[in-house]
Residue frames as qw, qx, qy, qz and C-alpha x, y, z in Angstrom:
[[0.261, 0.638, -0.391, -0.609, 85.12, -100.94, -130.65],
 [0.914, 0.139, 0.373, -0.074, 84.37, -103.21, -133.21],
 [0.694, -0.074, 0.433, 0.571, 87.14, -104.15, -136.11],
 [0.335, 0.702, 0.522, 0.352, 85.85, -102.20, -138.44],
 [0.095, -0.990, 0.099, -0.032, 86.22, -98.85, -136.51],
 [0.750, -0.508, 0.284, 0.315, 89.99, -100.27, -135.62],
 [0.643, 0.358, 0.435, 0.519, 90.67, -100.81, -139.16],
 [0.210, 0.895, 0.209, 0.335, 89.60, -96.77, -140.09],
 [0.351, -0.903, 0.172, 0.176, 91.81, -95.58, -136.91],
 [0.774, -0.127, 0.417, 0.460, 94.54, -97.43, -138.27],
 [0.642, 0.464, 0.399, 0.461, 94.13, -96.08, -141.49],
 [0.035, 0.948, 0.230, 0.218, 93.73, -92.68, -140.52],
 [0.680, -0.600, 0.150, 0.393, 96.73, -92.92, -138.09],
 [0.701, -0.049, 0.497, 0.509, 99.18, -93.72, -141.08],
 [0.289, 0.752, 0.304, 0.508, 97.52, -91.20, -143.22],
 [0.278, -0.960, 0.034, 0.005, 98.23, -88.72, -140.59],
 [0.625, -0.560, 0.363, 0.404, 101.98, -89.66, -140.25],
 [0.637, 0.274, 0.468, 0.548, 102.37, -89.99, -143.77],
 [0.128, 0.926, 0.227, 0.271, 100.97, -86.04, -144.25],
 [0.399, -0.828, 0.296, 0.261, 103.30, -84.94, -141.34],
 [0.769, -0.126, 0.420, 0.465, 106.17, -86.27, -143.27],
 [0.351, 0.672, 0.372, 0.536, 105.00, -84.38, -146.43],
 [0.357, -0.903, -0.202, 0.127, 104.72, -81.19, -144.05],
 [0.512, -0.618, 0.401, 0.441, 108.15, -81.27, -142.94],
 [0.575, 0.138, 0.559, 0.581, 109.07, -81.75, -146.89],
 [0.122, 0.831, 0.285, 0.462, 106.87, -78.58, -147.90],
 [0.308, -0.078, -0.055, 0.946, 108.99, -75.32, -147.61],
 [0.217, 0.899, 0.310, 0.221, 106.78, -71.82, -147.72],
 [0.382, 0.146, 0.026, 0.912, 108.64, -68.22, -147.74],
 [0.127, -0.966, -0.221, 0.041, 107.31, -64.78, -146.17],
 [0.481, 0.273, -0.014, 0.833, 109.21, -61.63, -146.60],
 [0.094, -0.884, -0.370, 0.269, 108.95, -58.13, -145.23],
 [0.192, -0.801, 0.201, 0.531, 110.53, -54.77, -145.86],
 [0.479, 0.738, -0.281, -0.384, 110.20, -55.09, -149.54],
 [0.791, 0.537, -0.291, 0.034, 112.36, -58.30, -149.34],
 [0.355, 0.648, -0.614, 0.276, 115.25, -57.87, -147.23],
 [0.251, -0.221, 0.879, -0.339, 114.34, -60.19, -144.74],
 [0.825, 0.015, -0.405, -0.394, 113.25, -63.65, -146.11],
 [0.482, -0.326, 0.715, -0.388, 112.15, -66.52, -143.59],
 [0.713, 0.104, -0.525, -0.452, 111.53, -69.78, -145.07],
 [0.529, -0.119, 0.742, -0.395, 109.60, -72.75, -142.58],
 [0.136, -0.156, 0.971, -0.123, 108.50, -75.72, -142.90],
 [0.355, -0.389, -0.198, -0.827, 105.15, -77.21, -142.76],
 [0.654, -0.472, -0.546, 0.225, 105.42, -78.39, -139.54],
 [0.201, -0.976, -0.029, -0.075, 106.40, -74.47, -138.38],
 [0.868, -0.198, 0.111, 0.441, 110.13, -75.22, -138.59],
 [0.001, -0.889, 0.249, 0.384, 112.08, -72.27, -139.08],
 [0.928, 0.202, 0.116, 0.290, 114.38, -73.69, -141.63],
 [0.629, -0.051, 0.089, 0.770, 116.27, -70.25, -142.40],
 [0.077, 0.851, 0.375, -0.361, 116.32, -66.46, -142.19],
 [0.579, 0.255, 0.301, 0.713, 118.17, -64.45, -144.80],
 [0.079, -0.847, -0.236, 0.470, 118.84, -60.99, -143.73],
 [0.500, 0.792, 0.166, 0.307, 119.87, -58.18, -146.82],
 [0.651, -0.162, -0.307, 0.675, 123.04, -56.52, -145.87],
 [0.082, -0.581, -0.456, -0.669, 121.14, -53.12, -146.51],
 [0.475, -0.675, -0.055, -0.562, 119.47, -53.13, -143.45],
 [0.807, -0.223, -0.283, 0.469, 122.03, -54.16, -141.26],
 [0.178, 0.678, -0.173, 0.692, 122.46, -50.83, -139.38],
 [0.448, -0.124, -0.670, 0.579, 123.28, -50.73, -135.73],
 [0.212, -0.048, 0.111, -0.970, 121.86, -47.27, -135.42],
 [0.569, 0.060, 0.071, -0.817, 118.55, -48.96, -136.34],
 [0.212, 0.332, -0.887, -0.239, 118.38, -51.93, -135.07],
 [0.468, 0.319, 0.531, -0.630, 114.79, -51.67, -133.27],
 [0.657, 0.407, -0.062, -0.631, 113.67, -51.58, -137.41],
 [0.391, 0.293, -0.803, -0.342, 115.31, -54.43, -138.31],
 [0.113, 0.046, 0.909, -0.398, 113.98, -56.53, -135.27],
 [0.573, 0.307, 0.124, -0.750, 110.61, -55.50, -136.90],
 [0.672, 0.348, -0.403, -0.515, 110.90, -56.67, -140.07],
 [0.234, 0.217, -0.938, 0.135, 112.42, -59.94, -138.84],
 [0.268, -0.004, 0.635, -0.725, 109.40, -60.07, -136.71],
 [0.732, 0.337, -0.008, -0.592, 106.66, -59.61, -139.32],
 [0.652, 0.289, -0.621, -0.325, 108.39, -62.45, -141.64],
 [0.100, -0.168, 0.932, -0.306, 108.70, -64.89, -139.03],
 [0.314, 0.239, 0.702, -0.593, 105.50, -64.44, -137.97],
 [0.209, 0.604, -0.454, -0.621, 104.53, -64.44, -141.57],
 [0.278, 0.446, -0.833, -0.175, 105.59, -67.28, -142.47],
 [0.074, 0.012, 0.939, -0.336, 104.17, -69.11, -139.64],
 [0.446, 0.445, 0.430, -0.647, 100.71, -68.34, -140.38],
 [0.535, 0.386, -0.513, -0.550, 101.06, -69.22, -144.15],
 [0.354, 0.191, -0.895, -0.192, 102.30, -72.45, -143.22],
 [0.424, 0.073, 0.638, -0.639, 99.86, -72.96, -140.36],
 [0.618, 0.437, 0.200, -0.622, 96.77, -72.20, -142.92],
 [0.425, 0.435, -0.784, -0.124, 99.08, -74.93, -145.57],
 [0.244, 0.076, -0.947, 0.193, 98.91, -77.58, -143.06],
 [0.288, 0.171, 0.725, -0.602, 95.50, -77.18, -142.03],
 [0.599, 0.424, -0.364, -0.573, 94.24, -77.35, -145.41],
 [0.573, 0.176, -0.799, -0.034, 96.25, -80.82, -146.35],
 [0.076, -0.043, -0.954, 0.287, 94.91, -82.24, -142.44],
 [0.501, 0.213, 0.308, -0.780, 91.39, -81.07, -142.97],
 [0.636, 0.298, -0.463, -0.540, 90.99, -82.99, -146.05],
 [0.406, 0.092, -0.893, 0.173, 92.50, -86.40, -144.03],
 [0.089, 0.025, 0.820, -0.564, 90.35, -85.76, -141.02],
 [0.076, -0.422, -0.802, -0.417, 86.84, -84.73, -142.81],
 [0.189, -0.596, 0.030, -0.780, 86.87, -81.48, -141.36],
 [0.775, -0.426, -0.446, 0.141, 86.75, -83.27, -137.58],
 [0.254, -0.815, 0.459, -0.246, 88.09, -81.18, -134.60],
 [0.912, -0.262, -0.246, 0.199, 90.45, -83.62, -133.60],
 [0.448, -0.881, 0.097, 0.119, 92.66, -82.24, -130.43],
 [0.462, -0.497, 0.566, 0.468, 96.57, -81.50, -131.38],
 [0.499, 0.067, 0.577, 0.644, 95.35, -81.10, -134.99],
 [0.000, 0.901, 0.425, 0.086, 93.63, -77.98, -134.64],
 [0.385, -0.200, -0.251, 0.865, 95.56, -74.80, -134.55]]
């Protein structure tokens, strides 16, 4: 490798650590069931916190609640995925690079 490439890994390295940081500092939010269950992650997929409505807090039916808790999770993750592959596509120049692909 000559200096030159060393220098660009470098830079890119630091830009990369410096985005993850931002990541973890950007919050998104998914909901389901009209609302009563809000999940709000990270953008490193970090659950951060679920907030369940007291509404739909019925024992009798608690197969529907495990739904909705389901969809926003899963929700959520996929916003923040398609967030954080946005802000490392722009740093990598649209490069597969392994363990920053999802």
């Amino acid at each position: 490798m000559n200096f030159s490439m060393l220098k660009q890994a470098r830079e890119l390295k630091s830009k990369l650590e410096k985005t993850q940081k931002e990541l973890g500092n950007t919050i998104v939010e998914a909901s389901s069931g009209k609302g009563a269950v809000k999940v709000i992650i990270n953008g490193q997929q970090k659950i951060q916190s679920i907030k369940i409505a007291p509404e739909v807090i019925d024992p009798d039916k608690a197969k529907h609640l495990e739904e909705l808790v389901l969809k926003a999770v899963s929700e959520a993750i996929t916003k923040s995925q398609k967030m954080a592959a946005g802000q490392l596509k722009g740093l990598t120049g649209g490069l597969k690079i392994p363990g920053l692909e999802r």
